[in-house]
N, C-alpha and C positions, 0 to 999 in steps of 0.2 A: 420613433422615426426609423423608417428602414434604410441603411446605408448601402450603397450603390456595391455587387459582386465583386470582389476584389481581384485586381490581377498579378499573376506571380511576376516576377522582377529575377534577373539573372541568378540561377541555382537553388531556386523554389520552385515549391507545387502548391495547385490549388488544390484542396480536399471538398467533395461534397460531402458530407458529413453526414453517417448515418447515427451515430449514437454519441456521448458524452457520458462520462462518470463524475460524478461528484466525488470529488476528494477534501479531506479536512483542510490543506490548503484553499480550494477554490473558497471558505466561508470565511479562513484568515483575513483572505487577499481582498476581498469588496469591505471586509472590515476595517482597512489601510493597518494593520497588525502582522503583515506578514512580509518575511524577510526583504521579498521582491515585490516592488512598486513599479507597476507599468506606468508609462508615461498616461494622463487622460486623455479624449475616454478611450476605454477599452472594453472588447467583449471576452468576460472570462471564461473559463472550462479549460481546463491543464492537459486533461487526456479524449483522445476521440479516434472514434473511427470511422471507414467512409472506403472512395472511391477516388483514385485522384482525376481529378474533373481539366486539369491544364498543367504543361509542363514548362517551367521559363528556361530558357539560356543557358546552357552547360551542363541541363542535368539529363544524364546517360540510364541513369541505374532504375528509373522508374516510367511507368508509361499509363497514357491513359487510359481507365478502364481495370487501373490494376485495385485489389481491394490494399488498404493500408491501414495501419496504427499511428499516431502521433502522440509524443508529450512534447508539447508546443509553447507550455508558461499560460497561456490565454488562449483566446479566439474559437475553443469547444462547442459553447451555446450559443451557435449560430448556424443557418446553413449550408453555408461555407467559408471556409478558414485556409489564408496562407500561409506555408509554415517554409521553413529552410529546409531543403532535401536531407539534411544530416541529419532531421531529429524525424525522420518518417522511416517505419519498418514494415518493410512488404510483408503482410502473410502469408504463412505455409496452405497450400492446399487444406480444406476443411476447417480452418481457424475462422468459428461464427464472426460474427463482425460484431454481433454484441458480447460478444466475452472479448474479444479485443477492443473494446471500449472500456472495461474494467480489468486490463491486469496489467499493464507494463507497470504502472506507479507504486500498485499495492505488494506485485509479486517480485516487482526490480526490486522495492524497498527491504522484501522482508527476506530474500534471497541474498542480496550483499550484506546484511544482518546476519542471519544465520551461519552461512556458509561460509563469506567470507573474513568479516571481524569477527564474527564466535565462532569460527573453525569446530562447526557442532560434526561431533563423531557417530556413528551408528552406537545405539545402546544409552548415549544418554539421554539425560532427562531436561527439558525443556520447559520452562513456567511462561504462557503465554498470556499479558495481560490485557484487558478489553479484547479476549480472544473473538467476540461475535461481528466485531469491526470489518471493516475494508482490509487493511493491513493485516489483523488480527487474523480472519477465516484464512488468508490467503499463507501466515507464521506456518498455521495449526497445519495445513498441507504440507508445505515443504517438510518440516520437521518431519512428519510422517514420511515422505516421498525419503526423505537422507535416513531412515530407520532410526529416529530418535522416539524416548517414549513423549507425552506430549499430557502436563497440567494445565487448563484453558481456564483460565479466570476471568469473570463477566459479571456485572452487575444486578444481572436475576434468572431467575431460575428456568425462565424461558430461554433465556440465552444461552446458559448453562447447557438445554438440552440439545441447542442448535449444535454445539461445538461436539458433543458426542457426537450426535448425526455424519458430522465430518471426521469423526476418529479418534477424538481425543480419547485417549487413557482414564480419564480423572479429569473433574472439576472442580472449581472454588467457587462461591457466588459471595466475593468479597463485602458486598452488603449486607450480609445476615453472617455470614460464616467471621470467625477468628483466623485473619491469614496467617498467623504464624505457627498455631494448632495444628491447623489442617495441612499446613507445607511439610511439617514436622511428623506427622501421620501418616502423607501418600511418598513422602521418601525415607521413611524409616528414622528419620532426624538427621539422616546427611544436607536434606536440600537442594534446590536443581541446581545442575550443574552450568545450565544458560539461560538468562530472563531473558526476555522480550519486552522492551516498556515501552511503549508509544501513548501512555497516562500520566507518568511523572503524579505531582500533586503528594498528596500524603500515604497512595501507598507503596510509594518508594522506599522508605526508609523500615515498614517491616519485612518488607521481601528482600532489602538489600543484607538485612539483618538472621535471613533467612537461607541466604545462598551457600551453596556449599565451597567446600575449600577448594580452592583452583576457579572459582565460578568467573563467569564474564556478564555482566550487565549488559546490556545492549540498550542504552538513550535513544529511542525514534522518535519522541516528539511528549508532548504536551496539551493532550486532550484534555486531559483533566481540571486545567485551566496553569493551577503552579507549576512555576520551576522547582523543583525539590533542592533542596540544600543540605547534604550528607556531609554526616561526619566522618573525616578521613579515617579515623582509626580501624572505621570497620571495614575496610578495605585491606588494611594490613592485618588484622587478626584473621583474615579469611585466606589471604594470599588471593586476592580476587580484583579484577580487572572490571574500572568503568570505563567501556569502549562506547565512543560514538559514533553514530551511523549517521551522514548525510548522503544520499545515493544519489539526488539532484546532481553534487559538485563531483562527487563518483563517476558519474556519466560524463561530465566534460572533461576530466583531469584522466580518467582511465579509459577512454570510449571501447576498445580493443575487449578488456577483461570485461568490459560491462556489454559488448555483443556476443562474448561466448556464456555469459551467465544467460539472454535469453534466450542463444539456442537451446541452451539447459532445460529452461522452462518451456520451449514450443514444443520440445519433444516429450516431457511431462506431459504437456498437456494432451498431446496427441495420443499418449497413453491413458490418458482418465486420470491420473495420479493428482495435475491440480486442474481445479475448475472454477471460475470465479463465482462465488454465490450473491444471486441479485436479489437487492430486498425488493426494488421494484423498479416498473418500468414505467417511468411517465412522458406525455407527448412536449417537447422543448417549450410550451409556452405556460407549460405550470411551473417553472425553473424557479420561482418564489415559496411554491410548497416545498419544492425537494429543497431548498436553505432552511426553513423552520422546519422540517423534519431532520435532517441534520442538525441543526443545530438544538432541538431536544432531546439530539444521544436516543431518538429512535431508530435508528438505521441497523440492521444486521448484515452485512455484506456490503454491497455497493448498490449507490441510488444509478439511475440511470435514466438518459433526456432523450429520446429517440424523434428522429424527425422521419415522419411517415412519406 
């Protein structure tokens, strides 16, 4: 059933909606598994971008006609979506509209990861896991872009080559390979000095087992299905830090440090440094295949819903 065009209400805008990115939350959240439960129904998609199509009551800073980004919680796969002026970011001159449909979530997440709770240094070493991911492709840039060296760990070899492609130093294809060999191998038996986990599950505990002394864990999420349950001690025999990252609550509690981290990245990007890599691009009414492609851990980059 199609619902009637919505209209904005004092300090929103409408967005017509040029694109959507699937994100691992959007599969949570129609799963009712995911931290945030929208009142029903709802039409989901977290990240989009568009045009803003109407302006309601008070709001100064955007106009219609302008191209924009949104992380909105819901309302993506649809052809238009009303969101609060506070959660929309104008783009800069040349910013595609379909690469601003895949980066605020992937590259906000993995950029307050990196830079800001692993306080990652130029020169060191980085272990990024499910590196062929959304999040994942977008780690392996940054780390690159802050001069860090960068191990991409992925589940096969195909993956494995995608994340060269984007610059990695080194890979692990934790499905066939012994990650604690091979960790032990491409850092001489120091170990990285910063993990990236947005997998959790079981192979947290060799990589944690693996980290160098001073190292920082970085908790993004739980693709891999488990919570992992680590034993404190190897925390203290490492001197190593399990920091965790939520960038959703980031953005509400820090909005300030979380707008200068994406001028960080429009100007990245405006350099080529990061770029979002799309596995594909489908028309909004196959929105059913891009969930079972996602949700078979086929996806290497970001899925993407375009309305023609």
């Amino acid at each position: 059933m199609r619902e009637p065009t919505p209209e904005p209400k004092a300090g929103e805008v409408r967005i017509a909606v040029r694109a959507a990115s699937l994100n691992f939350p959007d599969l949570l959240i129609v799963q009712n598994k995911y931290q945030f439960k929208p009142p029903l129904p709802f039409v989901p998609g977290a990240e989009y971008s568009g045009t803003v199509d109407a302006v309601g009551s008070g709001v100064t800073h955007l106009k219609v006609g302008q191209p924009v980004a949104a992380i909105a919680g819901v309302g993506g796969f649809g052809t238009h979506a009303v969101v609060n002026a506070a959660q929309v970011m104008p783009l800069p001159p040349g910013f595609d509209l379909d690469d601003a449909a895949a980066f605020a979530f992937t590259y906000g997440t993995s950029y307050h990861a990196l830079i800001d709770r692993g306080q990652l240094k130029a020169g060191e070493t980085v272990l990024v896991l499910g590196a062929a991911g959304g999040v994942g492709t977008a780690a392996l840039q940054i780390a690159k872009a802050a001069g860090a060296r960068v191990i991409a760990a992925a589940s096969s070899d195909e993956k494995c080559a995608l994340c060269r492609e984007l610059g990695a130093d080194a890979t692990l294809n934790y499905t066939t390979q012994n990650v604690r060999d091979t960790l032990k191998a491409l850092t001489d038996g120091k170990g990285p000095d910063v993990v990236y986990d947005p997998v959790g599950d079981a192979l947290a505990e060799p990589v944690f087992r693996s980290i160098a002394w001073r190292g920082r864990y970085l908790v993004i999420g739980f693709a891999g299905g488990a919570i992992p349950a680590l034993p404190w001690n190897l925390a203290l025999l490492k001197g190593a830090s399990i920091v965790g990252v939520f960038w959703g609550d980031f953005v509400k509690r820090e909005p300030q440090a979380n707008a200068a981290a994406m001028m960080q990245l429009a100007q990245w990007y405006g350099r080529g440094l990061v770029k979002p890599v799309i596995d594909a691009k489908l028309p909004m009414s196959a929105l059913h295949e891009a969930y079972a492609r996602m949700g078979s851990r086929q996806v290497r980059g970001k899925l993407l819903l375009i309305n023609e």
